[in-house]
Structures are given as C-alpha cells and as structure tokens.
TORMAR-42357 format. One record per residue: residue number from 1; residue in three letters; x, y, z of N, C-alpha, C, O, CB in turn. Coordinates in Angstrom, 1 decimal. Atoms other than C-alpha are relative to their C-alpha. Glycine has a CB too. Layout:
REM TORMAR-42357
+-----+-----+--------+--------+--------+--------+--------+--------+--------+--------+--------+--------+--------+--------+--------+--------+--------+
!   i !  aa !     nu !     nv !     nw !    cau !    cav !    caw !     cu !     cv !     cw !     ou !     ov !     ow !    cbu !    cbv !    cbw !
+-----+-----+--------+--------+--------+--------+--------+--------+--------+--------+--------+--------+--------+--------+--------+--------+--------+
! NUM ! ala !      X !      Y !      Z !      X !      Y !      Z !      X !      Y !      Z !      X !      Y !      Z !      X !      Y !      Z !
...
+-----+-----+--------+--------+--------+--------+--------+--------+--------+--------+--------+--------+--------+--------+--------+--------+--------+
//
This chain:
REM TORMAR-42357
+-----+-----+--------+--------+--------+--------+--------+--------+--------+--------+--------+--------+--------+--------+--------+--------+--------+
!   i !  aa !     nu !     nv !     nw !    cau !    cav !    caw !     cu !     cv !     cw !     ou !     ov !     ow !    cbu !    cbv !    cbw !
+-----+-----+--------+--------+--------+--------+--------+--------+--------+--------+--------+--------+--------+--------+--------+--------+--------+
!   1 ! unk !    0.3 !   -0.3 !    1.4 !   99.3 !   96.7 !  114.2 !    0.4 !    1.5 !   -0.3 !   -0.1 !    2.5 !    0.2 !   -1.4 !   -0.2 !   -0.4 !
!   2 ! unk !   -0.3 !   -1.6 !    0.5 !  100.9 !   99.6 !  112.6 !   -1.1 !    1.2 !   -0.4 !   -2.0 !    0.8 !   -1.1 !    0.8 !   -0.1 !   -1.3 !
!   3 ! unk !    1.4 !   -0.8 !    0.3 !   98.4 !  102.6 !  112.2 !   -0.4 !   -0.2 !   -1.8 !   -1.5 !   -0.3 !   -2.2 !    0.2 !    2.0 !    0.5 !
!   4 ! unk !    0.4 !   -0.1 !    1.7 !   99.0 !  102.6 !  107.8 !   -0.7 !   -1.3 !    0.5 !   -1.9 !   -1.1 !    0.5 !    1.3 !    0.1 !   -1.5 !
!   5 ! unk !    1.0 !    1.0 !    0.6 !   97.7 !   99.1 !  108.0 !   -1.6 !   -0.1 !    0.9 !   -2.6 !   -0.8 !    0.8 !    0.9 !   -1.5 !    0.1 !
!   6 ! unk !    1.7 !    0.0 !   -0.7 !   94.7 !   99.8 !  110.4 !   -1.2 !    0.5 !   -1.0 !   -2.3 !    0.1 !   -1.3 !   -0.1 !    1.2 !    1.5 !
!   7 ! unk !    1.0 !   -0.9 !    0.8 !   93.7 !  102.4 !  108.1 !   -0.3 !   -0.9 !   -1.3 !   -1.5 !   -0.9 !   -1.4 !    0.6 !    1.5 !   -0.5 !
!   8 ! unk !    0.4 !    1.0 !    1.0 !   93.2 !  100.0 !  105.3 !   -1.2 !   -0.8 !    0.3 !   -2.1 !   -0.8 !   -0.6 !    1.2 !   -0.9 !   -0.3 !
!   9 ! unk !    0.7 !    1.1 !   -0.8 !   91.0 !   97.4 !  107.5 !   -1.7 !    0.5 !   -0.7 !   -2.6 !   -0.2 !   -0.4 !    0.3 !    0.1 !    2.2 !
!  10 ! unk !    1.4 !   -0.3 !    0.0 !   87.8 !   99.2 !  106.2 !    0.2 !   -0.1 !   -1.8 !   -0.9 !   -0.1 !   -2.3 !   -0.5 !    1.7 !    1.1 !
!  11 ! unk !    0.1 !    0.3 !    1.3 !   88.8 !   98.7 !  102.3 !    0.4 !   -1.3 !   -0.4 !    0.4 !   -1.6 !   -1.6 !    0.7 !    1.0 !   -0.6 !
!  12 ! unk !   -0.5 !    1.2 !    0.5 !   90.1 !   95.3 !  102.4 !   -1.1 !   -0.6 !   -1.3 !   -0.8 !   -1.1 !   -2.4 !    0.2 !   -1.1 !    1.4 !
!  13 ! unk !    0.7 !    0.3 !    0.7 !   86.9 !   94.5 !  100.8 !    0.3 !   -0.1 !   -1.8 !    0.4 !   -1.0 !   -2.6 !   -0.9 !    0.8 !    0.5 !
!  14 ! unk !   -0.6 !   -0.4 !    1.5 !   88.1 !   96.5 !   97.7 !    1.4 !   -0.5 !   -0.3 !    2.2 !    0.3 !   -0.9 !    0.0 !    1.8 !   -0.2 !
!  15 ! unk !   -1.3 !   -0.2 !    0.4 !   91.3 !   95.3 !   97.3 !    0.3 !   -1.1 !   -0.6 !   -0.2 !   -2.1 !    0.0 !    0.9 !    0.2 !    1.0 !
!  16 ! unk !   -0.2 !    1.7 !    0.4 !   92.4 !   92.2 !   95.2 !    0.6 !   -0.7 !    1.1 !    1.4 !   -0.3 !    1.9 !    1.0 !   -0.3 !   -1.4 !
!  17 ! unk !   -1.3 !    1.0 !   -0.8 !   93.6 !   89.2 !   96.8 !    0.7 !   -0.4 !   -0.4 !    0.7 !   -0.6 !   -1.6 !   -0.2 !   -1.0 !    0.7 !
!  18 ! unk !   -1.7 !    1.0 !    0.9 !   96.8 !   87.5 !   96.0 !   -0.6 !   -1.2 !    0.4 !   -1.1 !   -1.5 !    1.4 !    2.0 !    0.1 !    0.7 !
!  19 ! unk !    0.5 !    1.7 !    0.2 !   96.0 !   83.9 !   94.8 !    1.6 !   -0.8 !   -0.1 !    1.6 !   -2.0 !    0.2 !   -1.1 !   -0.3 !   -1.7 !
!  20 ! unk !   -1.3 !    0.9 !   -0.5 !  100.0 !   82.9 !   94.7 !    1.1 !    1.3 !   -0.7 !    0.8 !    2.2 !   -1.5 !    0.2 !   -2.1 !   -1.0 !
!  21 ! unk !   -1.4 !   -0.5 !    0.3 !  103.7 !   84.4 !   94.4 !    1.0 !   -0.9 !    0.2 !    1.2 !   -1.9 !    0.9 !    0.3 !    1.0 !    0.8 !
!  22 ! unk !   -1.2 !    1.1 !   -0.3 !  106.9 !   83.2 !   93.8 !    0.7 !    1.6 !    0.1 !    0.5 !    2.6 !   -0.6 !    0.6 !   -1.6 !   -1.6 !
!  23 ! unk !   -0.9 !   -1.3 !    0.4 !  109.4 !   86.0 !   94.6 !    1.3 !   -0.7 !    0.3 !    2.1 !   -0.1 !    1.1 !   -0.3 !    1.5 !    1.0 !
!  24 ! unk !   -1.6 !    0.7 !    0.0 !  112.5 !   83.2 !   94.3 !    0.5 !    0.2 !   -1.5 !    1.7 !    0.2 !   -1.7 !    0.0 !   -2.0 !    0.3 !
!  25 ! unk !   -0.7 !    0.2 !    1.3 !  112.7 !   83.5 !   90.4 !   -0.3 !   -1.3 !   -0.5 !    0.2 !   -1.6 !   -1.6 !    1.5 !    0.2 !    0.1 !
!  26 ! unk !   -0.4 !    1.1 !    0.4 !  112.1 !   80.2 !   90.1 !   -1.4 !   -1.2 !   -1.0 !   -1.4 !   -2.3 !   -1.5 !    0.6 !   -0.7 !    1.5 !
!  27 ! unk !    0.9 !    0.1 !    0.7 !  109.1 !   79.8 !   88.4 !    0.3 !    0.1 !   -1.6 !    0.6 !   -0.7 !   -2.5 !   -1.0 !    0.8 !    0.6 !
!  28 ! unk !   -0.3 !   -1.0 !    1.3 !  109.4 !   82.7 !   85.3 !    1.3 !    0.5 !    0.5 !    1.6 !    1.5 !   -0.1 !   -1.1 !    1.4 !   -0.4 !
!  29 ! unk !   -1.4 !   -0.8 !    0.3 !  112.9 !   83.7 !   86.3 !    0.2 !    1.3 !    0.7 !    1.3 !    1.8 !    0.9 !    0.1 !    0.4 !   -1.5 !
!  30 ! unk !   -0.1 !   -1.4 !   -0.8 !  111.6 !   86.8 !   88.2 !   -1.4 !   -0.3 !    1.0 !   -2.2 !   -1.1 !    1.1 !   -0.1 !    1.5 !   -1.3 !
!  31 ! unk !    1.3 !   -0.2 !   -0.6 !  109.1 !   87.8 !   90.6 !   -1.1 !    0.4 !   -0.6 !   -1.3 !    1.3 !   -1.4 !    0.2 !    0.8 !    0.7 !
!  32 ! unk !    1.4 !    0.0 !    0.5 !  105.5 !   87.3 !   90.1 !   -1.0 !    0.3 !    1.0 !   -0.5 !    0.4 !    2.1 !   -0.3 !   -1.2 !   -0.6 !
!  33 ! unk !    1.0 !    0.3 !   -1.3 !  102.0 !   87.6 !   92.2 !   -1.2 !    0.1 !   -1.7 !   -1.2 !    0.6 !   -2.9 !   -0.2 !    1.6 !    2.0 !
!  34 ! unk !    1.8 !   -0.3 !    0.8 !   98.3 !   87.1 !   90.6 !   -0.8 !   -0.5 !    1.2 !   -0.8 !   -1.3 !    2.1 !   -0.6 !   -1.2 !   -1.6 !
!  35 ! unk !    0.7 !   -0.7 !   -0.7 !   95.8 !   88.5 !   91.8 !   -1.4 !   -0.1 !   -0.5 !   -1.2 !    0.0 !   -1.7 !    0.4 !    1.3 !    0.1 !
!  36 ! unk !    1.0 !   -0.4 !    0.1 !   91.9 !   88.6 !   91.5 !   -0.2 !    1.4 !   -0.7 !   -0.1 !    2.4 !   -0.1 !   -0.4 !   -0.2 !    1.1 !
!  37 ! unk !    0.7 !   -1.0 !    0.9 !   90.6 !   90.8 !   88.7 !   -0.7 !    0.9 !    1.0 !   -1.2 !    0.4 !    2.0 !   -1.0 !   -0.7 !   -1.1 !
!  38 ! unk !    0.9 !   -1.0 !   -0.5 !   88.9 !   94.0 !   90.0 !   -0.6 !    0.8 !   -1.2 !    0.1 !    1.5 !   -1.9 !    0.7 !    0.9 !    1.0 !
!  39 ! unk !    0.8 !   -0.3 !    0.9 !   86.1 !   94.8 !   87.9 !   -0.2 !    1.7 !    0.0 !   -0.8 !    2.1 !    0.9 !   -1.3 !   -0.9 !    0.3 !
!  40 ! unk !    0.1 !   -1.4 !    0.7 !   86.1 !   98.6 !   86.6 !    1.0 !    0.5 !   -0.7 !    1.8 !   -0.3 !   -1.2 !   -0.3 !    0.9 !    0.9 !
!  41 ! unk !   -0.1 !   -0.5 !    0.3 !   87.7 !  101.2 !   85.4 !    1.7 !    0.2 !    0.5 !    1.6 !    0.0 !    1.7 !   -0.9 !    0.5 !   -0.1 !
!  42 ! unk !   -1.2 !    0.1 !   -0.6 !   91.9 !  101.6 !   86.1 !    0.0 !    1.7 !    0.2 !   -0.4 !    2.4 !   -0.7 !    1.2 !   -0.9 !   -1.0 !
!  43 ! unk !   -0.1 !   -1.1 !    0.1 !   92.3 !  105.1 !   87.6 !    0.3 !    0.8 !   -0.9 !   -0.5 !    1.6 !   -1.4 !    0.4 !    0.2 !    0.7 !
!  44 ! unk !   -0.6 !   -0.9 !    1.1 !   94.7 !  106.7 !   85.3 !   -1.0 !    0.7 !   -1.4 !   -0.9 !    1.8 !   -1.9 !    1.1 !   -0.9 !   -0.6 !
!  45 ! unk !    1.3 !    0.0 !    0.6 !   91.6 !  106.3 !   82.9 !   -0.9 !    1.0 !    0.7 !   -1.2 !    1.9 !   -0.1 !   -0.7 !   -1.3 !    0.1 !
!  46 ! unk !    1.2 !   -0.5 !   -0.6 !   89.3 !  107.9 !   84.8 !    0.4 !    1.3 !    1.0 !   -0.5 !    2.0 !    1.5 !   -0.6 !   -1.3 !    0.8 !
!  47 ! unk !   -0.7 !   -1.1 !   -0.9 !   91.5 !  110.5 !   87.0 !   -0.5 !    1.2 !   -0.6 !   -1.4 !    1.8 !   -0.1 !    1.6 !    0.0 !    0.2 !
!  48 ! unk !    0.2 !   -1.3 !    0.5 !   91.5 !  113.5 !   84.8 !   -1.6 !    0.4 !   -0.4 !   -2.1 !    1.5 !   -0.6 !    0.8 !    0.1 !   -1.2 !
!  49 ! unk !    1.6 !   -0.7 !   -0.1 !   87.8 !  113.6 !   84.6 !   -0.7 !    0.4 !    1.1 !   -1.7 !    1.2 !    1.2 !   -1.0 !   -0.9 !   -0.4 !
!  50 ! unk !    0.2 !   -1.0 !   -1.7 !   87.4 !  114.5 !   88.2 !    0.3 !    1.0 !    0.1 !    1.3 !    1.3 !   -0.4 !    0.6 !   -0.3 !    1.2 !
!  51 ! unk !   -1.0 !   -1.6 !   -0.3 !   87.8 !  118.1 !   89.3 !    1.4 !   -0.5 !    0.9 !    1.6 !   -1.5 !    1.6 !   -1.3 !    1.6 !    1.3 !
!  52 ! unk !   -1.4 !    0.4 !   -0.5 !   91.4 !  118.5 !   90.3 !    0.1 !   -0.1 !    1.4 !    0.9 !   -0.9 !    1.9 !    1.0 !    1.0 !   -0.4 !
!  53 ! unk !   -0.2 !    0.0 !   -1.3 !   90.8 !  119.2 !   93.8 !   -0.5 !   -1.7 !    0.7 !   -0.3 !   -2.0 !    1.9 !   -1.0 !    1.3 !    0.6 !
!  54 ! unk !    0.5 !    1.0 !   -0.2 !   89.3 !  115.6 !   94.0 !    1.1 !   -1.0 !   -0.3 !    1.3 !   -1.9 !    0.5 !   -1.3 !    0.0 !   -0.6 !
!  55 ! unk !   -1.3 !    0.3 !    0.1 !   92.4 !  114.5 !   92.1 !    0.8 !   -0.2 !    1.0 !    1.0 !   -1.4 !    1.4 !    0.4 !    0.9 !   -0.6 !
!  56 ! unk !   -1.0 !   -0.4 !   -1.1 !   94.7 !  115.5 !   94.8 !   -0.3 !   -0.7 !    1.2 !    0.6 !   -1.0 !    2.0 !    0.0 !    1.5 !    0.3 !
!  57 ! unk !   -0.1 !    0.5 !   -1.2 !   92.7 !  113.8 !   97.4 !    0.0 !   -1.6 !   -0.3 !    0.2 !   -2.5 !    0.6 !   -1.2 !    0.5 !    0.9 !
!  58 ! unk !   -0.3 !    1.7 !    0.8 !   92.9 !  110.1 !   95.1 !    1.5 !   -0.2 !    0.6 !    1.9 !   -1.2 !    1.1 !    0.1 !   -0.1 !   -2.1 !
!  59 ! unk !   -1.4 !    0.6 !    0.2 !   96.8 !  110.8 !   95.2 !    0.6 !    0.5 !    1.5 !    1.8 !    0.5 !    1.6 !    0.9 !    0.7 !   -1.5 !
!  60 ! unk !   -0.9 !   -0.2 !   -1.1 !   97.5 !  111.9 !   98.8 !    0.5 !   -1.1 !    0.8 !   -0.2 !   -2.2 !    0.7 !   -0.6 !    0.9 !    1.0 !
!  61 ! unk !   -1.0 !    0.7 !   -0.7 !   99.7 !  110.1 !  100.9 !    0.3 !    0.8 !    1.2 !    0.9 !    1.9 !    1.3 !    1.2 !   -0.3 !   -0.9 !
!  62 ! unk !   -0.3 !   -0.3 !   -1.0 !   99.8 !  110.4 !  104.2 !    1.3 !   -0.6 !    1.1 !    1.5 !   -0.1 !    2.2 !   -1.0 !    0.0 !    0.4 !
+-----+-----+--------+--------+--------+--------+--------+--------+--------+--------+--------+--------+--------+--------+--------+--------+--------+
//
C-alpha cells in the first residue's frame, strides 16, 4: 500500500462513498460518480473564518 493511501485509513470514516460510476460516457454522455451526501458545511464556506495559520494547515499537501 502506498504511504498517501495509508494516511487516509484513519479518515475513511469521513469520506463519502461512491454508490456507482460510469466513466464510459455511456450513460449521460460523460463521466459521472454519486456519492453519499456529507452532512455539513462545504469548506470554502467556512475556510476564511479560521485564523490563517489554520487555513494553511486545511490546504497542505504533502
């Protein structure tokens, strides 16, 4: 198992699941997935009300 996806293994909880995809087109013509609703707030909403330094650790990428 690659290490990025180890690190995930402790948020799967939080994460939607995919309930189906078509990525042939052949459904709607293009690629699709749905997913389980996740009940709150969408970051972008809610980012700038955090101090910035808290910001920065939402958007790092390692």
């Amino acid at each position: 198992m690659q290490k990025s996806v180890a690190g995930l293994l402790s948020i799967t909880d939080l994460m939607p699941k995919v309930l189906a995809v078509d990525s042939t087109g052949m459904v709607v013509g293009r690629n699709w997935m749905i997913q389980f609703f996740l009940p709150g707030t969408p970051a972008p909403q809610r980012l700038s009300s955090f101090p910035k330094d808290t910001q920065a650790r939402f958007l790092a990428v390692e």
